[in-house]
C-alpha positions as CSV (number, residue, x, y, z in Angstrom):
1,X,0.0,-11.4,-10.0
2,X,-1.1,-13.4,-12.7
3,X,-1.3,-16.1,-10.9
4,X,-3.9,-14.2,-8.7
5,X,-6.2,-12.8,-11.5
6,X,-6.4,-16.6,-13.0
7,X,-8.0,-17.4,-9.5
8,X,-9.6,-14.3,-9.8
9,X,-11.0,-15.5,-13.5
10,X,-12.0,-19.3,-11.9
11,X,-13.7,-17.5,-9.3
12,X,-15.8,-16.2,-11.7
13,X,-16.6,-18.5,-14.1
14,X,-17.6,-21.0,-11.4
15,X,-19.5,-18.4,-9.3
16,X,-21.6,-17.3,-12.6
17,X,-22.3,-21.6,-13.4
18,X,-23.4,-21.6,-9.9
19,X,-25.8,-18.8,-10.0
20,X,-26.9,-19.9,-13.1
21,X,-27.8,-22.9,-11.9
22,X,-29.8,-21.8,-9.3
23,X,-31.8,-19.5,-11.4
24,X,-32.6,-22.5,-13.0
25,X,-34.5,-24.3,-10.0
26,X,-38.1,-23.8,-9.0
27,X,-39.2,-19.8,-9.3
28,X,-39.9,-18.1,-5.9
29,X,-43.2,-16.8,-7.1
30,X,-41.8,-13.2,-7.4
31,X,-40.5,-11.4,-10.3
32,X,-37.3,-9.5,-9.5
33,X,-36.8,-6.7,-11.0
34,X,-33.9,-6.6,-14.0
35,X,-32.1,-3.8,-15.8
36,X,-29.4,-3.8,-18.3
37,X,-25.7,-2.4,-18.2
38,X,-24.4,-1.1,-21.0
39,X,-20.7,0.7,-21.6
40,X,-17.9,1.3,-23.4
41,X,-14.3,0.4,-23.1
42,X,-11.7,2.9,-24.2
43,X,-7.9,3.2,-24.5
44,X,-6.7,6.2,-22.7
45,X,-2.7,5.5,-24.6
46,X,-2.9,7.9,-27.8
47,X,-3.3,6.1,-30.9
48,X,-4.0,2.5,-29.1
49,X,-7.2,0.7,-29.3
50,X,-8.7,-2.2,-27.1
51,X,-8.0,-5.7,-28.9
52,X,-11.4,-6.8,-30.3
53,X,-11.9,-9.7,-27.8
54,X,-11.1,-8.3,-24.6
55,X,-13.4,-9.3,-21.9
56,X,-15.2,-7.5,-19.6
57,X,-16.3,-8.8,-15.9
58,X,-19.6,-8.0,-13.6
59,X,-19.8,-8.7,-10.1
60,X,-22.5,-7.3,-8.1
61,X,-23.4,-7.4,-4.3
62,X,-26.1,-7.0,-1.9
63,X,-26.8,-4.5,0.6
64,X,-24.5,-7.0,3.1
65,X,-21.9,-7.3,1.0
66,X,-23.2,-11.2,-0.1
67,X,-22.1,-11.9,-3.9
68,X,-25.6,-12.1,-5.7
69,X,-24.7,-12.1,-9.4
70,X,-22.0,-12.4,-11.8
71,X,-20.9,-12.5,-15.2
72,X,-18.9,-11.9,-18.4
73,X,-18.5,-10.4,-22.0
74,X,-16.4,-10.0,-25.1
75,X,-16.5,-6.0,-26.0
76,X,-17.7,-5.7,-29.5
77,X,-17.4,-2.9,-32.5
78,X,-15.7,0.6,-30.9
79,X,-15.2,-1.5,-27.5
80,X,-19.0,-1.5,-26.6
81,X,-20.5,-4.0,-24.2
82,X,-23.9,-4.9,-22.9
83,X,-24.8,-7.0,-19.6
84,X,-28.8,-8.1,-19.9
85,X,-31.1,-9.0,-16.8
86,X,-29.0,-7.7,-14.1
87,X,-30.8,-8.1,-11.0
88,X,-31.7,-4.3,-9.7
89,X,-30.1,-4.6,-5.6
90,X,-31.5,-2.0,-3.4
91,X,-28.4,-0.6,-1.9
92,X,-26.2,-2.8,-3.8
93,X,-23.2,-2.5,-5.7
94,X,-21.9,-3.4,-9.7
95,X,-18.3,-3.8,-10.2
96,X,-17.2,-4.0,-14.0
97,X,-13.4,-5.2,-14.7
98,X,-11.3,-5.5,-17.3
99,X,-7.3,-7.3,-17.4
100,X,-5.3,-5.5,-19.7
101,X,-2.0,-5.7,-20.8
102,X,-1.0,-7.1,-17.3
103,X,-3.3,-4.4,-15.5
104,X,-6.6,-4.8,-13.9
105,X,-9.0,-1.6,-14.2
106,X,-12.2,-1.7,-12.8
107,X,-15.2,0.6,-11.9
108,X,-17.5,0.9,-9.4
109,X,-21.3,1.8,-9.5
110,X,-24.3,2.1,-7.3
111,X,-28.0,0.9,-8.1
112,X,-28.6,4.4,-9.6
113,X,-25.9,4.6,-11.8
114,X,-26.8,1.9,-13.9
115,X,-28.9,4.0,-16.4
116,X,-26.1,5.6,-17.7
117,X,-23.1,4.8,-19.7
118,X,-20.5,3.0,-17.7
119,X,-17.0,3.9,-19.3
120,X,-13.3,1.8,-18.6
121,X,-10.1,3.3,-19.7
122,X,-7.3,1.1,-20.4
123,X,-4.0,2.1,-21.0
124,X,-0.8,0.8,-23.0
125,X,2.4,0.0,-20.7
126,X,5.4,1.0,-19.6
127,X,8.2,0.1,-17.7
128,X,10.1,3.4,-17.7
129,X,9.7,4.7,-14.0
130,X,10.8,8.6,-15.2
131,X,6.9,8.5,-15.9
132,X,6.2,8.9,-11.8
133,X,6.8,12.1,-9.9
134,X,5.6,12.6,-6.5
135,X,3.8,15.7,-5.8
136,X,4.4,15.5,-1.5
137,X,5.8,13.3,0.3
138,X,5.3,13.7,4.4
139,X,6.9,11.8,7.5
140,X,4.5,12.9,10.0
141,X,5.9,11.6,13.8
142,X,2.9,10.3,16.1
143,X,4.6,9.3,18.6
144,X,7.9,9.0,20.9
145,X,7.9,6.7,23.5
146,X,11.3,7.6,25.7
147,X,11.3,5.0,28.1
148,X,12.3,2.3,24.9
149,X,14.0,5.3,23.0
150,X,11.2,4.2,20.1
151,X,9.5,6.6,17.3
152,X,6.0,5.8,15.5
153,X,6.2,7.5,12.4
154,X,3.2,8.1,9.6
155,X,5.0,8.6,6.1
156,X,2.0,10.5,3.1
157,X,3.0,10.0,-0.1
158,X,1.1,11.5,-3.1
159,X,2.4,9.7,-5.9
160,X,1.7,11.2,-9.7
161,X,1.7,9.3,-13.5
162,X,1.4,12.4,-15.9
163,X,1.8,10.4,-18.7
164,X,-0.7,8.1,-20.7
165,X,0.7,4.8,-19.9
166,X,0.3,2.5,-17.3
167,X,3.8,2.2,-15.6
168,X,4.4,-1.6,-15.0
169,X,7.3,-2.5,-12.3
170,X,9.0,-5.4,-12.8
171,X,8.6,-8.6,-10.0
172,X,9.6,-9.2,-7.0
173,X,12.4,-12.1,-8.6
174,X,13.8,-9.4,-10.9
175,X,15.3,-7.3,-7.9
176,X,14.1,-4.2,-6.8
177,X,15.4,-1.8,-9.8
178,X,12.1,-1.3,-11.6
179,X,9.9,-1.9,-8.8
180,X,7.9,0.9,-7.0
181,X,10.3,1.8,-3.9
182,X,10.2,3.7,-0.7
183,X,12.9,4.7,2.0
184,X,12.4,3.8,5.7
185,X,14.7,4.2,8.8
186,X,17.5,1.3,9.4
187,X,15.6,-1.3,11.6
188,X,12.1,-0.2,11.0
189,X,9.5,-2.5,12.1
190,X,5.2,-2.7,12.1
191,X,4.9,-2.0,8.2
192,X,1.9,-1.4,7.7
193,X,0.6,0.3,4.0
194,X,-2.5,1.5,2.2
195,X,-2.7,2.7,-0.8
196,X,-5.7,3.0,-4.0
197,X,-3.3,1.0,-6.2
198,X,-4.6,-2.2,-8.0
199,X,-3.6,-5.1,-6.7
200,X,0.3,-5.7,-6.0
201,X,2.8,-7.0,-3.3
202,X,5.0,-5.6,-0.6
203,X,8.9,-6.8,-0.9
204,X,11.7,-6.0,0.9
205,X,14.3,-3.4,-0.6
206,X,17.3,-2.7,1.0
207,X,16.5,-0.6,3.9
208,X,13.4,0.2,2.6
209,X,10.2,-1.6,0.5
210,X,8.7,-1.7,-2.5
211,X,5.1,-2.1,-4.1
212,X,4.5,-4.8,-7.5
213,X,1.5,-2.6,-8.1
214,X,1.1,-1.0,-11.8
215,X,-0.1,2.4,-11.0
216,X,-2.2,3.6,-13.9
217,X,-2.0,7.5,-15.2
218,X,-3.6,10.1,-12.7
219,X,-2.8,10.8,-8.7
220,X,-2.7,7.7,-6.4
221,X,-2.1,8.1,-2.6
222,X,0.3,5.8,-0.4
223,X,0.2,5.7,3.1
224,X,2.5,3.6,5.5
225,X,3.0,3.5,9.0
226,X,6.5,2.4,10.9
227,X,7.8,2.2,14.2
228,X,11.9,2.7,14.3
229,X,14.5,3.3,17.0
230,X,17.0,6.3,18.3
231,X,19.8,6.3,20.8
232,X,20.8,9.3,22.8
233,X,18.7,12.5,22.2
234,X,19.0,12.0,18.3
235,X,18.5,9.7,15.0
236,X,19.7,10.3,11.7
237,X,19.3,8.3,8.6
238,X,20.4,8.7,4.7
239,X,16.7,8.7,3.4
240,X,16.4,8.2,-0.9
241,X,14.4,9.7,-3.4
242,X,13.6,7.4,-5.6
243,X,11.2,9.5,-7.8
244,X,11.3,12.9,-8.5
245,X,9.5,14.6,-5.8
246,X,8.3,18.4,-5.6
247,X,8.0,18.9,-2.0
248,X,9.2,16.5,1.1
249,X,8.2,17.5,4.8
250,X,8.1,17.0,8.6
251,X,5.4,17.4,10.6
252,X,6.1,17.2,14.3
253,X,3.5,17.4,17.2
254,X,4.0,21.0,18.7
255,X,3.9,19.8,22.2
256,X,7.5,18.0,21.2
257,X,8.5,21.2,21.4
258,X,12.5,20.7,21.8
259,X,12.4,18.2,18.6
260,X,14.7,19.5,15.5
261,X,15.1,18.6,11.9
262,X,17.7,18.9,9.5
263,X,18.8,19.7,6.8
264,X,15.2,21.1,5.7
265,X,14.2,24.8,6.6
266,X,11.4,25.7,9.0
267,X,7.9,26.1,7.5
268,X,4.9,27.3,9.1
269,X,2.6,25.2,11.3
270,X,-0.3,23.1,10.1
271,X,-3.7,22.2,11.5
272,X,-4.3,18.5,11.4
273,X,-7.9,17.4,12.8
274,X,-7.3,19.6,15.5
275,X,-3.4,19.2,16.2
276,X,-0.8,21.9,15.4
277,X,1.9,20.7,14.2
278,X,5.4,22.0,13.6
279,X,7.0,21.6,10.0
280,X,10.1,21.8,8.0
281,X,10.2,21.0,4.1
282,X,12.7,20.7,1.2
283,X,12.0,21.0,-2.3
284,X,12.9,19.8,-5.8
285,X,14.6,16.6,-5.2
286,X,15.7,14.6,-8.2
287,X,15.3,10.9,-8.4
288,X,18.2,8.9,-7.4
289,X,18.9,12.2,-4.3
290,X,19.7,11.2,-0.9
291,X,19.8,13.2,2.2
292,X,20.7,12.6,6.0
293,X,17.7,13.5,7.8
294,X,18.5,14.0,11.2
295,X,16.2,14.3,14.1
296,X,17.9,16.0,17.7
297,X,16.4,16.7,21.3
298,X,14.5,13.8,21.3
299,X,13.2,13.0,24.7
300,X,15.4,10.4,26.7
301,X,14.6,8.2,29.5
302,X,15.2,9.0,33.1
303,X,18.1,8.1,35.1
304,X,15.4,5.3,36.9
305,X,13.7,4.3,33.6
306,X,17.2,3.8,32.0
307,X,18.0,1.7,35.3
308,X,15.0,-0.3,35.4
309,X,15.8,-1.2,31.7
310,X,18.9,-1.9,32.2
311,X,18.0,-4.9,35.3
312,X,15.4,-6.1,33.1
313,X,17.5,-6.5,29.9
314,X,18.9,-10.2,29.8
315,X,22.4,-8.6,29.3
316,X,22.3,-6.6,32.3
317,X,22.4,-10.0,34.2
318,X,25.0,-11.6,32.0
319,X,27.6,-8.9,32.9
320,X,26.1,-8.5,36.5
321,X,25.8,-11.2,37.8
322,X,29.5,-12.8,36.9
323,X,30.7,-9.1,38.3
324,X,28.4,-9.8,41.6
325,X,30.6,-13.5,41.8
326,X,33.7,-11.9,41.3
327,X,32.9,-9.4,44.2
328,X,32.0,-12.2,46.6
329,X,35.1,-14.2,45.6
330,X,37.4,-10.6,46.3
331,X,35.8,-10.4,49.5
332,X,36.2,-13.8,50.7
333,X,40.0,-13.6,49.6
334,X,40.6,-10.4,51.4
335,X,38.9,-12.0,54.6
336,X,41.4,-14.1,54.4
337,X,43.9,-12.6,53.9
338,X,42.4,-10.3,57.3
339,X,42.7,-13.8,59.2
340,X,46.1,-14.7,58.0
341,X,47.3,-11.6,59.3
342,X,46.0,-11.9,62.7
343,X,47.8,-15.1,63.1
344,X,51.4,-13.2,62.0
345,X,51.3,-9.6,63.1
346,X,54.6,-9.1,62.7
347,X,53.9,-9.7,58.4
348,X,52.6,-6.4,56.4
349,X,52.3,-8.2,52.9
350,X,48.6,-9.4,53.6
351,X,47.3,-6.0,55.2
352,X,43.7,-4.9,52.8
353,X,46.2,-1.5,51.8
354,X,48.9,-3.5,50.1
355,X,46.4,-6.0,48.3
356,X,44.7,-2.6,46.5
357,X,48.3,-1.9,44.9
358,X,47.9,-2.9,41.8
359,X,50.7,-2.5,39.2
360,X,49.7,0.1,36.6
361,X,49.7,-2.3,33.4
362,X,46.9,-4.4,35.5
363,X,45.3,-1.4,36.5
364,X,44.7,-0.2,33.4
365,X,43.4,-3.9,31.8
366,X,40.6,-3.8,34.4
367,X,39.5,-0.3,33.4
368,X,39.5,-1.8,30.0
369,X,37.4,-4.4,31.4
370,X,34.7,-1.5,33.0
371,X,34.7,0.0,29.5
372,X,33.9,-3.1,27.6
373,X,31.4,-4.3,30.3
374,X,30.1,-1.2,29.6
375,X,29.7,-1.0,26.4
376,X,28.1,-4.4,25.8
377,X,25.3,-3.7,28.5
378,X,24.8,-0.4,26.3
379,X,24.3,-2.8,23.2
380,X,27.5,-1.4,20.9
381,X,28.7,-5.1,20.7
382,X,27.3,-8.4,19.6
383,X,27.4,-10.6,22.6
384,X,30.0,-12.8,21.1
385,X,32.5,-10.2,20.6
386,X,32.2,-9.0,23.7
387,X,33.1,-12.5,25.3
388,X,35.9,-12.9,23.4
389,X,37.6,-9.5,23.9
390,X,36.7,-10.0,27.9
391,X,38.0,-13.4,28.5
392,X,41.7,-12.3,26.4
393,X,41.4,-9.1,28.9
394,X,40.8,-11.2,31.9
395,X,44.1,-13.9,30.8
396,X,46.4,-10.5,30.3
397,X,45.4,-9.8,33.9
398,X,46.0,-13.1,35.2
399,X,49.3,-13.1,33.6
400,X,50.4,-10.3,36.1
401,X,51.5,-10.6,39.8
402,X,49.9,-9.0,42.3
403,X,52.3,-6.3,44.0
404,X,50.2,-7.4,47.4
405,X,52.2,-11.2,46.3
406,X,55.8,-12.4,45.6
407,X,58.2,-12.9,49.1
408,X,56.5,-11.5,52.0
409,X,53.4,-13.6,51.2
410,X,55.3,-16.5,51.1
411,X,56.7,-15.9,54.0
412,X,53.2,-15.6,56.0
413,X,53.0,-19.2,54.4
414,X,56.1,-20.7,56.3
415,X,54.9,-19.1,59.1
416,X,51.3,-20.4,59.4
417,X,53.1,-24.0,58.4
């Protein structure tokens, strides 16, 4: 972050020099009008005041958004300053900034603000995270898509500093203890987060992510949006409260009508923009609680979707197609077999009704076979597991004869020889 708001600095040093350099070239032949910003900076921390030299930073922009002006300077007795000859931009706007203590405050204002006082607070630090409390927090479901079992979730979090210091997390190389953290599903993907915070990084935490950002004293809002995955009809994951938090909810669409939550208790509908939705809520959670919030009656996929999945998932094929060879290889052995016999009538070994009597140790290897095939096409194993376990299976069934072998087919031998 510092590393950002020294660019930031650069940025505007040389952007002023240039500007001021090309005031000083040949005059247009037109006046522009001018006025002068004056304010105040303040510390909001009880008993703190501004150091002396702190230094205050303009930027304005047209009506397009183009960078027209810019500039700097030191605060003076009771943390006044004073900008002279600011360009007046019709439907332009002034931004003032301020880096303190590791926190960047700024304020915006529009052509007709500039006649009055512009006022920055700053505020002392703190590292203590008991200073944030979160007023609601809201996992509001957009979406199910059945066919891929997949959930698109939008999580509302209304996040609170009460107190009059700036709370300052710690980095991203310090570990997350410190930093400002939020739960999310086991294999959640498509993060995407706003939020009115200044500045700041997203890192990894555990299941979950976390924000560098300071967040200064009053009510910020952060909002993230998440896909995550379900099997069967249901999810359930151990979700963390890592501040204190008045109020936590669901909202789910009412036309999902056979979705259920737990453990939280029913609460009436809500009108969202037009949508009703359904809701269920918990209060009073501590920070450090956890709770398992499960999801049932989710849809599922039909029979064909699940099938069509199934042929078009690359593991389908690796189970399928080895099963398909083994099937043609059977076949071709009892055929076989089926000629053999017609040659020696009088032998009943190689008849198809003696080959299918298997012993009941090999029988029940190959339904262990079925259920592992099984359960690697359902995804329960890692592919490499799988082989293992399956080729160990398939040398234990190898190991055992046949009771369709042994004397009488060696006997058909002799006689075909």
């Amino acid at each position: 972050m510092r590393g950002r708001r020294l660019v930031f600095r650069l940025a505007v040093l040389f952007t002023a020099l240039a500007l001021a350099l090309a005031g000083a070239g040949p005059e247009t032949g037109s006046a522009q009008v001018t006025v002068t910003i004056q304010g105040t900076v303040t510390n909001g921390t009880g008993g703190a005041e501004p150091p002396p030299d702190l230094t205050v930073f303009l930027l304005a922009s047209d009506q397009a958004g183009q960078l027209a002006t810019a500039d700097q300077t030191t605060i003076g007795d009771g943390g006044s300053f004073r900008f002279d000859q600011v360009p007046l931009l019709e439907g332009g706007s002034y931004l003032l900034s301020v880096d303190y203590a590791g926190v960047f405050y700024t304020v915006a204002l529009a052509p007709e603000e500039l006649a009055d006082e512009a006022r920055l607070t700053v505020y002392e630090t703190t590292r203590d995270p008991a200073v944030l409390s979160v007023s609601l927090q809201a996992l509001l479901i957009a979406g199910v898509d059945e066919k891929n079992r997949e959930i698109s979730a939008v999580e509302f979090v209304r996040l609170n500093n009460r107190s009059d210091r700036a709370f300052l997390p710690g980095t991203a190389e310090t570990g997350p203890e410190g930093l400002l953290r939020f739960s999310l599903p086991p294999l959640a993907e498509d993060l995407s987060v706003q939020s009115d915070l200044p500045g700041g990084d997203i890192v990894p935490a555990g299941t979950g992510f976390a924000l560098t950002s300071a967040v200064v004293p009053g009510e910020h809002a952060v909002d993230f949006s998440f896909r995550f995955p379900y099997r069967g009809d249901r999810v359930s994951y151990r979700h963390i409260f890592f501040q204190d938090s008045n109020m936590y909810q669901v909202l789910v669409p009412e036309r999902m009508m056979s979705i259920r939550v737990a453990p939280l208790e029913p609460a009436p509908t809500v009108d969202i923009e037009g949508s009703v939705y359904r809701v269920w809520e918990g209060r009073d959670f501590r920070s450090g609680q956890d709770m398992v919030l499960e999801l049932t009656n989710l849809p599922e996929p039909s029979l064909a979707a699940r099938f069509w999945k199934s042929v078009t998932d690359g593991g389908f094929w690796r189970v399928a197609i080895p099963g398909a060879a083994g099937a043609v290889l059977a076949f071709l052995l009892l055929l076989g077999m089926t000629g053999a016999s017609r040659k020696a009538p009088a032998s009943v070994t190689a008849t198809p009704e003696r080959l299918h009597r298997e012993s009941p140790q090999r029988r029940a290897l190959i339904r262990e076979v079925a259920v592992l095939d099984e359960r690697f096409q359902q995804g329960e194993m890692p592919e490499a597991e799988y082989r293992r376990r399956r080729d160990g299976l398939r040398a234990r069934i190898l190991q055992i004869p046949q009771t369709a072998g042994g004397e009488g087919e060696t006997q058909l031998g002799e006689r075909e020889s």
